[in-house]
C-alpha positions as CSV (number, residue, x, y, z in Angstrom):
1,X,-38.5,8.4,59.2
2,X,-39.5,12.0,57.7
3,X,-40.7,14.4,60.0
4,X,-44.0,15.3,60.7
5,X,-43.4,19.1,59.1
6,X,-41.5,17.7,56.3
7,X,-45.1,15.5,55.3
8,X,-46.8,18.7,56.0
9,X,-44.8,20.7,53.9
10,X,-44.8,18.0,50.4
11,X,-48.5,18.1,50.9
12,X,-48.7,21.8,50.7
13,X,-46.4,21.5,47.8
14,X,-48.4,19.1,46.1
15,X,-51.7,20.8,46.6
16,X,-50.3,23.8,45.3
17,X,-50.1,22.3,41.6
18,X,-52.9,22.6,39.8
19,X,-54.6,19.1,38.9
20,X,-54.4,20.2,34.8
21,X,-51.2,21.7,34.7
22,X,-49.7,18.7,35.4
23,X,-50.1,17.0,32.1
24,X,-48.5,20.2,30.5
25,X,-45.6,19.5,32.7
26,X,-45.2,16.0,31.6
27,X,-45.2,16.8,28.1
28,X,-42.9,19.8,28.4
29,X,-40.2,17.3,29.7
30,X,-41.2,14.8,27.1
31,X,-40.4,17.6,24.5
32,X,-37.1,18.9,26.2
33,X,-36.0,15.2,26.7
34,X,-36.8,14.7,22.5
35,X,-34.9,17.5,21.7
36,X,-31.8,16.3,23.1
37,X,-32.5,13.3,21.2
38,X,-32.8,14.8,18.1
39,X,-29.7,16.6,18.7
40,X,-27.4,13.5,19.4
41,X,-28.9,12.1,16.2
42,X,-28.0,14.6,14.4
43,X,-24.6,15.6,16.0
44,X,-23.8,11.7,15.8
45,X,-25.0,12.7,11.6
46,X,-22.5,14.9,11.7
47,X,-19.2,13.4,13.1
48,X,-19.9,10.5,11.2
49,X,-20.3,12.3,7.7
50,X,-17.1,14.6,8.8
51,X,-15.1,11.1,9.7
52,X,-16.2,8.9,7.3
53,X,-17.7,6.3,9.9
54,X,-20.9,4.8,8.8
55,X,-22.8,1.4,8.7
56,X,-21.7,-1.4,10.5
57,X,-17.9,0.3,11.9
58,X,-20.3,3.2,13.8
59,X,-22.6,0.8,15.3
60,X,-20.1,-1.8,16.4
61,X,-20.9,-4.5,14.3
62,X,-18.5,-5.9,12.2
63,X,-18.8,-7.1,8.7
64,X,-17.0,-8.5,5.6
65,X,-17.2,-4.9,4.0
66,X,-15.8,-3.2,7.4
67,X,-12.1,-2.0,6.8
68,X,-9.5,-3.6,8.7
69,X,-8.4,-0.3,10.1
70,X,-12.0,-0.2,12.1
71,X,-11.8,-3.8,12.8
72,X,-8.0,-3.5,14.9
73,X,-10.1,-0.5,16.4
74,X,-7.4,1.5,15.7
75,X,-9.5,4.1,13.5
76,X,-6.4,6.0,12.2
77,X,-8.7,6.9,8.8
78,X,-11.2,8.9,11.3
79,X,-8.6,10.6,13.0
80,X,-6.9,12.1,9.9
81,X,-10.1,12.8,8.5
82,X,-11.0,14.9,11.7
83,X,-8.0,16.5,11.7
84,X,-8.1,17.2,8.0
85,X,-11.2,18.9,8.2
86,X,-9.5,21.5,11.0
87,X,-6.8,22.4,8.3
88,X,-6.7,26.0,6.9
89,X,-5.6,25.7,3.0
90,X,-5.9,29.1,1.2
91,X,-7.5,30.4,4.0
92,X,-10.4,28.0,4.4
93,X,-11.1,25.0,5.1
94,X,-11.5,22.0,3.0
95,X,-13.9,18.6,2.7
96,X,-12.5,14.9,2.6
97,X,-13.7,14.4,-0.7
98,X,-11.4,17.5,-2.1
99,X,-8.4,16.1,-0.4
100,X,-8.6,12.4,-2.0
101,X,-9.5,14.3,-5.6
102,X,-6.2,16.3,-5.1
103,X,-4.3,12.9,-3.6
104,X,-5.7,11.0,-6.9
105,X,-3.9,13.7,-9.0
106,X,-1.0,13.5,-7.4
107,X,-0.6,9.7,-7.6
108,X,-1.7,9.9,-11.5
109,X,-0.5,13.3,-12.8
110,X,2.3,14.1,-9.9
111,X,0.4,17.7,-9.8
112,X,-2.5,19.3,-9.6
113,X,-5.0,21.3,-11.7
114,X,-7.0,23.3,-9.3
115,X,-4.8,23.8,-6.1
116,X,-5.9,25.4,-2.9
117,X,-2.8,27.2,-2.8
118,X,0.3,28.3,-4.7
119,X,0.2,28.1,-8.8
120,X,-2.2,26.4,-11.3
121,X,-1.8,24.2,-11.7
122,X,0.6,23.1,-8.7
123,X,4.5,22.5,-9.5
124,X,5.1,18.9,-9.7
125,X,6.8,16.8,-7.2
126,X,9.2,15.2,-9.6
127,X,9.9,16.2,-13.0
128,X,9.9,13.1,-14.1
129,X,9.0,10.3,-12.2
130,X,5.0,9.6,-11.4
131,X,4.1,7.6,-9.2
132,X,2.2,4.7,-11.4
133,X,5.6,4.3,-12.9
134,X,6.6,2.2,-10.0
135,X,3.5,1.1,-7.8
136,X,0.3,-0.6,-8.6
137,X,-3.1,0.8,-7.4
138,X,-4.8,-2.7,-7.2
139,X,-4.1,-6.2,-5.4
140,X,-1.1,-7.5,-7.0
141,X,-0.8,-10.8,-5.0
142,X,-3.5,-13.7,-4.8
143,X,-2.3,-14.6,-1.2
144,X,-1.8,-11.3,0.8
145,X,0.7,-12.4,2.6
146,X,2.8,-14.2,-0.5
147,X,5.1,-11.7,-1.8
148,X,6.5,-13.7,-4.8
149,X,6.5,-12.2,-8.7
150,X,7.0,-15.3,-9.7
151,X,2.8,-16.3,-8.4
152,X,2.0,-12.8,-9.1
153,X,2.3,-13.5,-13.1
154,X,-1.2,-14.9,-13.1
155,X,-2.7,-11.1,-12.7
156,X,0.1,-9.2,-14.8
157,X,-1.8,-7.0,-17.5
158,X,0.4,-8.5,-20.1
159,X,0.0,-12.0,-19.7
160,X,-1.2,-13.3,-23.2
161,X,-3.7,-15.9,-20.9
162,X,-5.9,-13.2,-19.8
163,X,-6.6,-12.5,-23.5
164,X,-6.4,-8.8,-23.2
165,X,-7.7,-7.9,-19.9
166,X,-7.1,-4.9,-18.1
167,X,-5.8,-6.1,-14.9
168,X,-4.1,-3.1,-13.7
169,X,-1.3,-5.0,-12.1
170,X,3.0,-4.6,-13.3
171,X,6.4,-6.0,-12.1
172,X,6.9,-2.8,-10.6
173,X,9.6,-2.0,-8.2
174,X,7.8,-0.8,-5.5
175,X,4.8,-2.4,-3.5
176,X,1.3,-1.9,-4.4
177,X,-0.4,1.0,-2.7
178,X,-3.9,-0.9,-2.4
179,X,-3.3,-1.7,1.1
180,X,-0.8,0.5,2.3
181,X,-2.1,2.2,4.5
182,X,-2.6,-0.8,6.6
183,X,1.1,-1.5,6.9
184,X,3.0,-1.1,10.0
185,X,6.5,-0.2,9.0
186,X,7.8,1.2,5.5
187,X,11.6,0.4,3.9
188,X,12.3,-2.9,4.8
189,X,15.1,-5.3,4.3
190,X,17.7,-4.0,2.1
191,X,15.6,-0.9,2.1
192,X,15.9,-0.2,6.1
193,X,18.9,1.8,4.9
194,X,16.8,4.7,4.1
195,X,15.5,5.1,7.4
196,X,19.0,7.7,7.9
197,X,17.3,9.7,5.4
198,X,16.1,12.7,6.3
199,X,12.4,14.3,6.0
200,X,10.6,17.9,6.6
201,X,8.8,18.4,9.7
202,X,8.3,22.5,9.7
203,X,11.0,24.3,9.1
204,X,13.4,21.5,10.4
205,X,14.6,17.8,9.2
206,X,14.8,14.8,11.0
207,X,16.0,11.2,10.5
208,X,12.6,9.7,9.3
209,X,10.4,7.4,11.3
210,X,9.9,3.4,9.4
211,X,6.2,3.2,11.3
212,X,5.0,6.3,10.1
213,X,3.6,6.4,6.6
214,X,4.1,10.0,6.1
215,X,7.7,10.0,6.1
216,X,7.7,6.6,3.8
217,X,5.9,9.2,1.2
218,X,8.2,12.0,1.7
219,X,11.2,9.6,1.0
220,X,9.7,8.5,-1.8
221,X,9.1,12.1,-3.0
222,X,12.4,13.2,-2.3
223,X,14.8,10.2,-3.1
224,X,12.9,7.6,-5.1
225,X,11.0,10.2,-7.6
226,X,14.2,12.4,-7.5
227,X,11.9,14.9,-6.7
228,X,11.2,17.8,-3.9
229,X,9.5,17.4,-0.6
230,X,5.6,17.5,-0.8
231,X,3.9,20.4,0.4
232,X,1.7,20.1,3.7
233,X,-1.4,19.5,1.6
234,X,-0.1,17.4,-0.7
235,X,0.9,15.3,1.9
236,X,-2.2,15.3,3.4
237,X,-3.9,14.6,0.0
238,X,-1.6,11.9,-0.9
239,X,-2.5,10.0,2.3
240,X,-6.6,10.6,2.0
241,X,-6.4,9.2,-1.2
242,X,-4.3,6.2,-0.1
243,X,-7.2,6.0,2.5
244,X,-9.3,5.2,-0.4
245,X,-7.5,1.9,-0.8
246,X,-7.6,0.5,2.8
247,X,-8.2,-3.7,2.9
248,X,-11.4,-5.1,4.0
249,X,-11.8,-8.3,5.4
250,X,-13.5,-9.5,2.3
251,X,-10.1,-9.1,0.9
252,X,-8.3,-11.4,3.1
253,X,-10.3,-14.4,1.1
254,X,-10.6,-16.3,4.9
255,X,-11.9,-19.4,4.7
256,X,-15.9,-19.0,5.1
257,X,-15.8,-20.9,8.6
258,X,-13.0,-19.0,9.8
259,X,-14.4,-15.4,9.2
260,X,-17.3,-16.1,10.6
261,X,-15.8,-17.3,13.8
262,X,-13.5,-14.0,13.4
263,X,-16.5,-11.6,13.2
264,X,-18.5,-13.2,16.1
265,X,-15.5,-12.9,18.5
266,X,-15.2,-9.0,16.9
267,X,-18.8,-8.3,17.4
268,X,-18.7,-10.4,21.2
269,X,-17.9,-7.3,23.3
270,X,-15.7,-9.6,24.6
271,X,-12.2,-7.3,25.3
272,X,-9.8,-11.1,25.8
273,X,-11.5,-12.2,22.5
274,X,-11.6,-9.2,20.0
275,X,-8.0,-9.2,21.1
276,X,-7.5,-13.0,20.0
277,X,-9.7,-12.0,16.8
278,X,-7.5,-8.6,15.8
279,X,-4.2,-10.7,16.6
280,X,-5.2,-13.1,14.0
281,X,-6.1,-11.0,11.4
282,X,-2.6,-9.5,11.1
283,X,-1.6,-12.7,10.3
284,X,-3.2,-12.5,6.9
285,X,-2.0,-9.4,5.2
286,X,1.1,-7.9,4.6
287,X,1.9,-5.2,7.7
288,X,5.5,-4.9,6.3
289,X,6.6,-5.6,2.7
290,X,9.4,-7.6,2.6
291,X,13.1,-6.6,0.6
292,X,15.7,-9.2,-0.1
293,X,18.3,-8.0,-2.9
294,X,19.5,-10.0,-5.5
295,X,23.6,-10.5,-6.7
296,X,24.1,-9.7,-9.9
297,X,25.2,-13.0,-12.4
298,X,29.0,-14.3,-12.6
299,X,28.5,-14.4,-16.0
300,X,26.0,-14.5,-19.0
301,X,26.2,-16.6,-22.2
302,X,23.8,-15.8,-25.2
303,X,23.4,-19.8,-25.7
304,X,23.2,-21.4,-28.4
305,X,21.3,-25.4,-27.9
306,X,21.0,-24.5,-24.4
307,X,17.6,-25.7,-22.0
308,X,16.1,-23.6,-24.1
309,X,16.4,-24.4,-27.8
310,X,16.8,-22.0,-30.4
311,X,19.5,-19.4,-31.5
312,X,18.5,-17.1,-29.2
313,X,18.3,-18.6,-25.6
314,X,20.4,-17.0,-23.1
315,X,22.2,-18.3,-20.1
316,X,22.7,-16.5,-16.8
317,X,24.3,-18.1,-14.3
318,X,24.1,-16.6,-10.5
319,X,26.1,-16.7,-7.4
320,X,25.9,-19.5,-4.5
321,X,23.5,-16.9,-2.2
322,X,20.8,-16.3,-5.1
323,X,20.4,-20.5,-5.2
324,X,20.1,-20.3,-1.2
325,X,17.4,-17.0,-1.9
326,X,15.4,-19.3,-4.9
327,X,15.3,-22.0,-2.4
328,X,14.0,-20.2,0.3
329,X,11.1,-18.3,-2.5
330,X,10.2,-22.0,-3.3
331,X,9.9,-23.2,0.4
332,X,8.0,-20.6,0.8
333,X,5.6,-21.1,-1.9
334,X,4.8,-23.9,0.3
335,X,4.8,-23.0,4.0
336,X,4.9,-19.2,4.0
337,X,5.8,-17.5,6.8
338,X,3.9,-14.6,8.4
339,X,4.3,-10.8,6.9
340,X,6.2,-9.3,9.5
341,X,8.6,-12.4,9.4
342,X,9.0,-11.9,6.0
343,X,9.9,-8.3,6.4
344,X,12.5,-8.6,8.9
345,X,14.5,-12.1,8.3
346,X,17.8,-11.4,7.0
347,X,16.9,-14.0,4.4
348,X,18.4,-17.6,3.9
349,X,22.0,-18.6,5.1
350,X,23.5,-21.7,4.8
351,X,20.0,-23.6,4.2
352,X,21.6,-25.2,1.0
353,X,24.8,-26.6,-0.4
354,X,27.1,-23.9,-2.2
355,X,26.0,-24.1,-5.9
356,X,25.8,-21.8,-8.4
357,X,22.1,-20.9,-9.9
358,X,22.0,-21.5,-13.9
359,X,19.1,-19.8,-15.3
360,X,17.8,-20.0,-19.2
361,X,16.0,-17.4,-21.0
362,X,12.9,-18.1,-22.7
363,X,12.4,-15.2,-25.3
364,X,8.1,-15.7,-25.6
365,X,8.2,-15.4,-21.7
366,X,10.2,-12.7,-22.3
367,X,8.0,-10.4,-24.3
368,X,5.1,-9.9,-22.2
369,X,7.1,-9.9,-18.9
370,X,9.1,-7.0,-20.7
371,X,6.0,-5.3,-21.3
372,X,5.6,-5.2,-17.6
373,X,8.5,-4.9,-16.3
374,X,10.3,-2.3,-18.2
375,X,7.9,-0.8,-20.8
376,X,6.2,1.6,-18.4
377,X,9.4,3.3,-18.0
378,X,11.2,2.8,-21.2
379,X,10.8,4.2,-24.5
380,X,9.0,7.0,-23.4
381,X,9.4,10.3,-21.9
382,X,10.9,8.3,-18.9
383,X,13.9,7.1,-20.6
384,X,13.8,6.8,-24.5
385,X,16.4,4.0,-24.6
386,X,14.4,0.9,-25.5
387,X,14.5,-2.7,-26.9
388,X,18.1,-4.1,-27.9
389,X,19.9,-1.7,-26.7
390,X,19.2,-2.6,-23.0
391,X,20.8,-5.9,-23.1
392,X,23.6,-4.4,-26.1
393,X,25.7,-5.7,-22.6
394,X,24.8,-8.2,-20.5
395,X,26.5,-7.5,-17.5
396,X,25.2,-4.0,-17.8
397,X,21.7,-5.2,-17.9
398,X,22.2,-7.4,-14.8
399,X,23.7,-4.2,-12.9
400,X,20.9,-1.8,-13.7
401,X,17.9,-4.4,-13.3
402,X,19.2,-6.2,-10.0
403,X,21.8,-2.6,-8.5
404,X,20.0,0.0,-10.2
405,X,21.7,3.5,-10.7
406,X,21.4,7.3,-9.9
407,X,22.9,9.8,-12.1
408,X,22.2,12.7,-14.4
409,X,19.3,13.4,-12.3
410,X,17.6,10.4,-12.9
411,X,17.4,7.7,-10.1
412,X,16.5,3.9,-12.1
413,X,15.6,2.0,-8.5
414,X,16.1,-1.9,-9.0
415,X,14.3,-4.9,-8.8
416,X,14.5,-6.8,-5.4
417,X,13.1,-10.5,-5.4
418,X,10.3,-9.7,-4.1
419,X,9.6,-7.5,-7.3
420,X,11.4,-9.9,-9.5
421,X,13.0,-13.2,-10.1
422,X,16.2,-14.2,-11.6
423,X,14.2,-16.6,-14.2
424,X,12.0,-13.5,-15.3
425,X,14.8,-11.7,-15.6
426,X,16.8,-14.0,-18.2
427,X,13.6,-14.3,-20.0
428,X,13.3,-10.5,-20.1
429,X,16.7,-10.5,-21.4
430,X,16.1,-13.4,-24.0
431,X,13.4,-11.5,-25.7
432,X,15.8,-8.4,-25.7
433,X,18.3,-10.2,-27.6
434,X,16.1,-11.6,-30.1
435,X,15.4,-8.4,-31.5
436,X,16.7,-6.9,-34.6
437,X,19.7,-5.5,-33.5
438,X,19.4,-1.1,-34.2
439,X,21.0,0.3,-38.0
440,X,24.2,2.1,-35.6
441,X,25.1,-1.5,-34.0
């Protein structure tokens, strides 16, 4: 129970107040306590148009449009654009949206016009590889997590069905970069070989890291493009403008029941179930891109009455673990497995009897698929050497399409299954040899 004084002395204090300035009090706090309102709206304005987080991903709720990367709550995009917008290029600092303009040029042109720093334009990264002429910018496969050239012929640019269209989409040898960013690990399979090489971090080198995209871009740079290390901010550019092409969970193309249930456990609050939810949606997209290389035919046959009639069929006929490998590919086609299996299985062995794989060229096939295979590198300021002439030999063709090479300053990186198939292959060399062979031959 108070005290007798202590009642005496809150009714003093009371009384001391003036009846009318008490109103003035109230709305003096009312106005302090709006103020900081305002302020937390509009530092909340702020972060959000500094980190890219808007919509739906800021206020929890998740939707078909929200990017994946928000959904795993993992927000790896907000965290490089925060950091981003702390770097000091030319002695200022710079806004997202300059970054991914400068990342674009690099992708498209392998330099830039108006650099923050050094020359103008910037020195290019390779002298002559870019990156378009071995990665596709769009989706490339109708089921994410089917990695298969064979399916992905229904989208190539080329294919005479799609009258025309501009699909965007090549047998390249290299993975799409629509999506890349959400991978988790970078040169897989036969690929995991490059993880010895070597990357820049300062003014020191060190073994790079598979899980970090970074160092999956500066091997490419360096190695793949036969090119130079990327500068700090074109680094960072590359990577904001590979931010652009992040997955949604539209993209997934979930059954409508099943993404509903997915975005009601994600918007629950529920910790056990948004886990369940984000461990399901890894299941539908490609966190590692598979790499199973291919062994080069025992022996080719320009055929003459073969499976495929006509003077110029061809006949390729592949080793005992390429029949195992086609087997698996069609198994697959049927029951595929999830991505990160699919990145890290060794591949078939043993799963069929020890036959030999006979594959026949169909020259039409072969046409378009050369168009999309080879043309973006061949007969033009890439390599001039063109048509006939790259199946003059056929075992030479097999070697550089399925082995690949690296000399004279030029590395010509192969096809593994994932990027091509022995039947599009023959076909691509069928065509080949039904050209006119050139005046010198």
């Amino acid at each position: 129970m108070p005290s007798v004084k202590f009642k005496q002395f809150r009714q003093s204090r009371h009384s001391n107040v003036p009846t009318n300035a008490r109103p003035a009090t109230l709305r003096l706090i009312t106005a302090v306590i709006m103020a900081g309102v305002l302020v937390s709206i509009g530092a909340g304005a702020w972060w959000y148009w500094k980190t890219g987080i808007s919509g739906p991903a800021a206020r929890g709720i998740a939707t078909p449009d929200t990017p994946l990367d928000d959904l795993l709550g993992r927000n790896h995009r907000a965290q490089l654009q925060q950091a981003l917008a702390q770097r000091r290029y030319g002695g200022r600092t710079w806004n997202w949206e300059d970054y991914v303009q400068w990342g674009r040029e690099l992708v498209h042109e392998g330099r830039v016009k108006q650099p923050p720093v050094g020359p103008t334009p910037s020195v290019p990264i390779a002298d002559t590889y870019r990156c378009l002429h071995c990665h596709n910018l769009v989706r490339e496969d109708v089921v994410l997590t089917h990695q298969d050239p064979v399916a992905r012929e229904s989208l190539l640019e080329h294919n005479p069905a799609l009258a025309g269209k501009k699909t965007g989409v090549h047998l390249t040898t290299g993975t799409t970069f629509w999506g890349l960013v959400n991978r988790e690990r970078f040169y897989n399979g036969y690929y995991a070989r490059y993880h010895r090489l070597k990357v820049r971090e300062g003014n020191s080198f060190r073994p790079m890291n598979p899980e970090s995209l970074a160092d999956a871009i500066q091997v490419c740079c360096s190695y793949c493009s036969a090119g130079r290390f990327p500068e700090d901010w074109e680094l960072d550019s590359i990577l904001a403008y590979l931010w652009t092409l992040e997955l949604r969970l539209r993209d997934l193309g979930l059954p409508a029941d099943q993404q509903r249930q997915l975005l009601e456990q994600l918007n629950s609050g529920n910790a056990e179930l948004q886990a369940a939810a984000r461990k399901e949606l890894r299941k539908h997209y490609l966190v590692a891109s598979a790499a199973h290389a291919v062994e080069p035919p025992l022996r080719s046959e320009d055929e003459h009455g073969g499976l495929i009639p006509g003077p110029m069929a061809v006949k390729d006929i592949y080793p005992p673990s390429v029949a195992e490998l086609e087997q698996w590919f069609a198994a697959r086609r049927t029951n595929p497995e999830s991505p990160s299996a699919q990145a890290n299985k060794p591949g078939p062995q043993n799963s069929t009897p020890r036959t030999n794989l006979t594959v026949f060229g169909d020259p039409k096939r072969g046409e378009w698929l050369y168009q999309s295979a080879c043309a973006l590198c061949h007969g033009n300021e890439v390599h001039p050497k063109a048509g006939r002439s790259l199946a003059a030999s056929s075992s030479a063709f097999h070697r550089y399409v399925w082995k690949g090479t690296q000399r004279d300053g030029l590395y010509m990186p192969f096809f593994t299954r994932e990027r091509l198939s022995p039947q599009q292959a023959s076909d691509i060399r069928a065509y080949l040899r039904s050209l006119p062979p050139p005046k010198s031959e």
